[in-house]
N, C-alpha and C positions, 0 to 999 in steps of 0.2 A: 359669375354673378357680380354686380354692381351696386356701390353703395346706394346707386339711386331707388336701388330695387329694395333700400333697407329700411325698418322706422326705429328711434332712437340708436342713432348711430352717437356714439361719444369719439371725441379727439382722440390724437396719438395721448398715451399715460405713459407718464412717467416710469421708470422701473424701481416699483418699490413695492410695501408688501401688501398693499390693499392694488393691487395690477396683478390678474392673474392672467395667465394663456388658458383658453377655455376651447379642449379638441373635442371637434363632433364626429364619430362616427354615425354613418347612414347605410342604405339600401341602392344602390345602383342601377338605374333600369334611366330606359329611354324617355317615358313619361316622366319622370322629376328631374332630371336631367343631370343626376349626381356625378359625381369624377371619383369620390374615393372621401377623403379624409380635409376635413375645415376646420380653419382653427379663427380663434376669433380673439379679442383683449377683453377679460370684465375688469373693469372698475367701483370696485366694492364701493368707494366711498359717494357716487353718483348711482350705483346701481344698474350701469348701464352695459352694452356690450360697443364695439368697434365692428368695423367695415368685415363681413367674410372673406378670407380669402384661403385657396388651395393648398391644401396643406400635403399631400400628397395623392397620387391616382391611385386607385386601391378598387378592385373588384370587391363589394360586397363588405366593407369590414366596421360590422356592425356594432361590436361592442369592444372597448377598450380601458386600459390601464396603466398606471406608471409605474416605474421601477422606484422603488422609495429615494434610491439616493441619486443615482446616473441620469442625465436627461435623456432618457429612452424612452419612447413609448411603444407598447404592444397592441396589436387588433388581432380578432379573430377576421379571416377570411373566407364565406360562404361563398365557393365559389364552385364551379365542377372541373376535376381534374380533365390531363390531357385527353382523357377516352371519351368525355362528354359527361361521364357517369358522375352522380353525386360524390362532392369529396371535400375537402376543407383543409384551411393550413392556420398557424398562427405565423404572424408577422413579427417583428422587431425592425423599430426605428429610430436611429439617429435624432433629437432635437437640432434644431439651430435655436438657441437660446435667444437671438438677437429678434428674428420671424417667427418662430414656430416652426418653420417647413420642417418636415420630417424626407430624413432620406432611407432609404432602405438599407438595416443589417444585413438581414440575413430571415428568414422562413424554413418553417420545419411543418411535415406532414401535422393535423391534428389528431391521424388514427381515423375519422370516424367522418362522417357527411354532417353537413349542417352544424360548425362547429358556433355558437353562440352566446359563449359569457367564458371569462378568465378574469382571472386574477395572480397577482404575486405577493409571494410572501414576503414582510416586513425586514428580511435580511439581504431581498435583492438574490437569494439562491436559484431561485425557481418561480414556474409560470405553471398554474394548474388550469384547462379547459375543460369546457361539458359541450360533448356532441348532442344534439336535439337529434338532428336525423341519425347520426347512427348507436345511439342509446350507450355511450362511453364515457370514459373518463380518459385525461392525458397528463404525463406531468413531464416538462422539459427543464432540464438544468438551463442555468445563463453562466455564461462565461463571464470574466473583468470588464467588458468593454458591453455587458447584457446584450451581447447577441446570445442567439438560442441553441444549445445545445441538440443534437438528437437523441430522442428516444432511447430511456435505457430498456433491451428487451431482456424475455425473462416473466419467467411465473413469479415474482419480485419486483417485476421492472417499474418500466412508467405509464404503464398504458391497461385501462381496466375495461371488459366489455359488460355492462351491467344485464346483458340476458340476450336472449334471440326472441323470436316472437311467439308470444305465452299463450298457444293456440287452445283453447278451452279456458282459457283463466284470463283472459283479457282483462282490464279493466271498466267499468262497469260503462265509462263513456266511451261505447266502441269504435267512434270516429278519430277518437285523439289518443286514445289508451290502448293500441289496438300491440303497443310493445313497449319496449323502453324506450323515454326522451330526456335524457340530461338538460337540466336547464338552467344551472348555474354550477359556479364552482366558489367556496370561498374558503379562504384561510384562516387560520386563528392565529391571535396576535404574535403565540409563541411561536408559533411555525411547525406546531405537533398533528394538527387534526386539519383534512379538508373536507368540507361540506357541500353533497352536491343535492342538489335537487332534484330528483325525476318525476316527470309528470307524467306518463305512463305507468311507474309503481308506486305512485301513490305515497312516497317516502322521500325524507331525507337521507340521505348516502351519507355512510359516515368512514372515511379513509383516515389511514396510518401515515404522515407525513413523512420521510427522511430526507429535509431539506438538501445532506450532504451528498444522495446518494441519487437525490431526482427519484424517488422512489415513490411507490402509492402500495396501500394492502387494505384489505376489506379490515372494517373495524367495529362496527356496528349499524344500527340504523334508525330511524325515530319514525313511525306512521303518522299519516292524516288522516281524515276521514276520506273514507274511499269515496272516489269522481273527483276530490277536490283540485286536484293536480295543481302538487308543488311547484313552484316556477322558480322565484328570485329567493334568496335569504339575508339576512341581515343579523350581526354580532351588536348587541348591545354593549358598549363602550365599558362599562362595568363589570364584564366576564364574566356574567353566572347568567344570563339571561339569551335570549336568542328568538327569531321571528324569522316566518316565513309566509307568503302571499301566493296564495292558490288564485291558480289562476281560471278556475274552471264553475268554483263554486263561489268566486268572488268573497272568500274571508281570509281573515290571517290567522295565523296559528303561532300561538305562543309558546316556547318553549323555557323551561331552567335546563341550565346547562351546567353541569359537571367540567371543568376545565382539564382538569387533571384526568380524570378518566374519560373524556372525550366523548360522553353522555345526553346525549337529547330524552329530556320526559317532556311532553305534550302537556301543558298548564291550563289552557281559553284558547277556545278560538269566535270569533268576533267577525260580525257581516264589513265591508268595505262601503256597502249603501246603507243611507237611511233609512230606516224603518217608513215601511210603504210603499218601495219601489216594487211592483210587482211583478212585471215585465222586463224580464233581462233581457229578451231578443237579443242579439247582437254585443253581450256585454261580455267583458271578460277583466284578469287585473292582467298586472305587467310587473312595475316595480316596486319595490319596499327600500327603506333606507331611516336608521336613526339618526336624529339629528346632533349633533356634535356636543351636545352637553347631557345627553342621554334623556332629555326628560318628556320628549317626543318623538313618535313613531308618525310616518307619513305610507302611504302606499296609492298606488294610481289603477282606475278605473276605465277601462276603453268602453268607448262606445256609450258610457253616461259620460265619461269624458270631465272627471271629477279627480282630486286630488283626497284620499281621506286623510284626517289629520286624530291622531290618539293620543294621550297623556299616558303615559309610560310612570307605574307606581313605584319609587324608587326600591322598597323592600321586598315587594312581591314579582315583579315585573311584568303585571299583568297591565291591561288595557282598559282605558278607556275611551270609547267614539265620541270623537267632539262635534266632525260635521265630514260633509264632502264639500271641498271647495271646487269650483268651477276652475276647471287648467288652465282654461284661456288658448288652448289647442285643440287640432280634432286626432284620436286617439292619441292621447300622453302613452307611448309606447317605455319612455323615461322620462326622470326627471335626475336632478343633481343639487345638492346643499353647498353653499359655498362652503369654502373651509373654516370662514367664521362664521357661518350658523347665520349668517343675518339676510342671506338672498335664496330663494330657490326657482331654480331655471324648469321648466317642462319644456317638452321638446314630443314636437306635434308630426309624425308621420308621414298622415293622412293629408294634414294642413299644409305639410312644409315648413313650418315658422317653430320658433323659440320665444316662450314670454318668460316673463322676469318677475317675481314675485319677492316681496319683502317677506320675514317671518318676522312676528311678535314674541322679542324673548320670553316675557312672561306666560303666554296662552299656548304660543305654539302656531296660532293660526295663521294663514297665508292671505297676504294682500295684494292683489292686480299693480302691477304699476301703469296697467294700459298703455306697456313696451312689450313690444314683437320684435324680433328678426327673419329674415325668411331664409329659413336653412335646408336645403334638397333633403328629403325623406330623414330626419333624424332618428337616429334609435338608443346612442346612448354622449352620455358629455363627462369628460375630468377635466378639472381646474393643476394648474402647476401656476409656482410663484415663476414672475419675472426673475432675472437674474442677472 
């Protein structure tokens, strides 16, 4: 891809702390014509992004994450193993600080097919994933150098299989809920509790972290309302609060969170459209994420192809719906917060392209900068400073 093929393209930036590397993961297929992994420069202080270029070749590696301190980054890899058969891996990559290009550590099985959202925990120990296709959980130690450890095995270990297929109890959407689907993984700031998603049981998953040990153990569990199917979640920056974006019945579900005892209670849950939309045909959500001063909640809309934006009550943590902003992509499958809260990226699938939105500290709302990039099938973005 060629910068000609770009709109708001900014100069080389400087390396300083409004210049961040901004990697895209996407979906690899013939028609968009993806190679793996792109990394691009945003320039906070113009709001702009830099020329695409090939960050590395990578089958499939949709959703990604840094290691807090190391310049490594990780992807999940939806890919199918040597047999042909459904299978998945996660990756670890070497940064070049200077480019971005990512080289390859090291790859470790994910346990399960369709591996699809990871994260690591805040001390750089570990990498937790959620299989979609194969309804799992995984947890892999990192080494010094954050490459990946293997799987610890073991009725203890690091690998959890959330159920086989719940033939008489399906869930109530028989096309999507027809078993388990992991659809996110995330950690808590202390690195005690991981939270996954399934959107086939209708719940949040609530695991026993042992950062030391690469460890996972059933620990509890939070419901939605049945069909709603749990997808993404998001840790309110204040640690008693917690959100999730169903993605089936298109609301969010608000949680109080117990930190200590690693506790999800169900608080609101709240539509992602406007009152009036009546016609979902084809709709569904995707992402959620609080914005970095906690006092707004965003989540994203396919197929109305909307941005919601919520007021997040600082004492209650409950919601309220401001609007749905227009993405300026076709299925925002993600989006991303810069790290100073003042830019929000969407990243268009369907479309191919990336726009760039300003936020208003004081409302929260999101504003068009009428800047695109056209980035091969995105599905998720993380920012790291220059270096």
């Amino acid at each position: 891809m060629t910068a000609a093929a770009m709109v708001a393209v900014a100069p080389s930036a400087a390396a300083d702390s409004a210049t961040h590397f901004v990697w895209f993961g996407t979906y690899t297929n013939e028609k968009t014509g993806s190679e793996g992994i792109y990394v691009s420069r945003f320039d906070a202080t113009s709001g702009t992004l830099s020329a695409l270029e090939l960050a590395a070749v990578a089958k499939n590696p949709s959703f990604l994450a840094l290691h807090p301190t190391l310049p490594v980054l990780y992807a999940v890899s939806e890919a199918p193993g040597p047999d042909g058969k459904p299978a998945g891996a996660v990756m670890a990559y070497a940064i070049d600080k200077a480019t971005g290009r990512l080289t390859l550590l090291n790859h470790q099985s994910s346990g399960g097919s369709g591996p699809c959202h990871l994260s690591v925990d805040r001390s750089g120990s570990v990498v937790v994933a959620a299989n979609y296709g194969g309804g799992s959980t995984i947890c892999l130690g990192l080494r010094a150098d954050g490459s990946l450890e293997p799987v610890v095995a073991g009725a203890t270990g690091g690998f959890i299989q959330h159920g086989y297929d719940r033939a008489g109890e399906a869930g109530i959407n028989r096309s999507r809920q027809e078993k388990p689907h992991g659809h996110s993984a995330d950690i808590d700031p202390d690195g005690r509790f991981a939270f996954v998603c399934d959107l086939g049981l209708d719940e949040v998953l609530v695991y026993a972290l042992d950062t030391e040990r690469a460890t996972i153990q059933p620990h509890g569990s939070a419901a939605v309302k049945a069909g709603a199917g749990p997808r993404h979640f998001a840790l309110h920056t204040g640690g008693r609060h917690a959100y999730c974006v169903n993605e089936l019945d298109l609301t969010v579900t608000a949680f109080a969170l117990d930190p200590q005892a690693g506790r999800l209670t169900p608080i609101q849950s709240l539509s992602t459209l406007p009152e009036g939309v009546t016609d979902r045909t084809g709709f569904s959500c995707a992402e959620i994420a609080v914005h970095p001063s906690g006092r707004f909640l965003y989540a994203s809309n396919r197929g109305h192809d909307t941005i919601a934006v919520y007021c997040i009550d600082a004492a209650t943590g409950k919601l309220t719906f401001q609007a749905a902003v227009p993405a300026g992509v076709q299925t925002p499958r993600h989006f991303a917060i810069s790290p100073d809260g003042k830019h929000l990226l969407t990243e268009g699938q369907n479309s191919n392209t990336v726009a760039i939105f300003s936020v208003d500290p004081t409302s929260g709302m999101l504003e068009f900068s009428d800047q695109t990039i056209a980035v091969p099938a995105p599905v998720s973005a993380v920012f790291r400073p220059l270096q």
